[in-house]
C-alpha positions, 0 to 999 in steps of 0.5 A: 572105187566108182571110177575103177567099176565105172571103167569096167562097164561095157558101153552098151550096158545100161548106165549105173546111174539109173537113167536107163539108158545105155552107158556110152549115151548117158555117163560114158559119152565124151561129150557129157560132163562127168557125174556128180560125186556121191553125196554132192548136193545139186545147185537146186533145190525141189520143194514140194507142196500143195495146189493151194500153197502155189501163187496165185498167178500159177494156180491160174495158169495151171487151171486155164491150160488143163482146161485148154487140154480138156477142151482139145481132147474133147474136140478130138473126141468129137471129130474121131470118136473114142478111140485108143491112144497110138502108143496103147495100140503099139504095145 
C-alpha cells in the first residue's frame, strides 16, 4: 500500500517521508536508495544523556570549542560592534 501511494506522488510535492524536501531530491531520486521499510529498526542506536554522564575527554572538548566560538563572537563583536545575523536580515 506505500509503494501504491508513494507512486502516485508528483515529483515536485513534498516527500512523505517528513524530510521536507521535495520528492524527486529526497525518496524519489534514482540515485538514493530506497526507504527503509515501516517499523524496521536503524543500525544505530541514540542514546541521550547528561552533560555530567559524557566522558570526561568529551566534556573537555565540548568546553574548550564553546569557548573557542565564545571568544570568535566576542572578537566579531569587537571589530563590528553589534550587529544582526545576515540570515535575521534576510527574512
Amino acid at each position: 500500500m506505500l509503494t501504491e501511494y508513494m507512486s502516485n506522488i508528483g515529483r515536485n510535492r513534498p516527500c512523505p517521508c517528513g524530510s521536507g524536501r521535495k520528492y524527486k531530491k529526497c525518496c524519489g531520486s534514482p540515485s538514493t536508495q530506497a526507504p527503509a521499510p515501516l517499523g524496521q529498526v536503524p543500525p544505530f542506536t541514540i542514546n541521550i544523556c547528561t552533560f555530567q554522564e559524557l566522558p570526561g575527554e568529551v566534556q573537555q572538548s565540548v568546553l574548550q570549542q564553546q569557548a573557542q566560538d565564545a571568544e570568535k563572537a566576542a572578537a566579531r563583536v569587537r571589530r563590528y560592534g553589534h550587529v544582526r545575523a545576515r540570515s535575521l536580515l534576510m527574512a
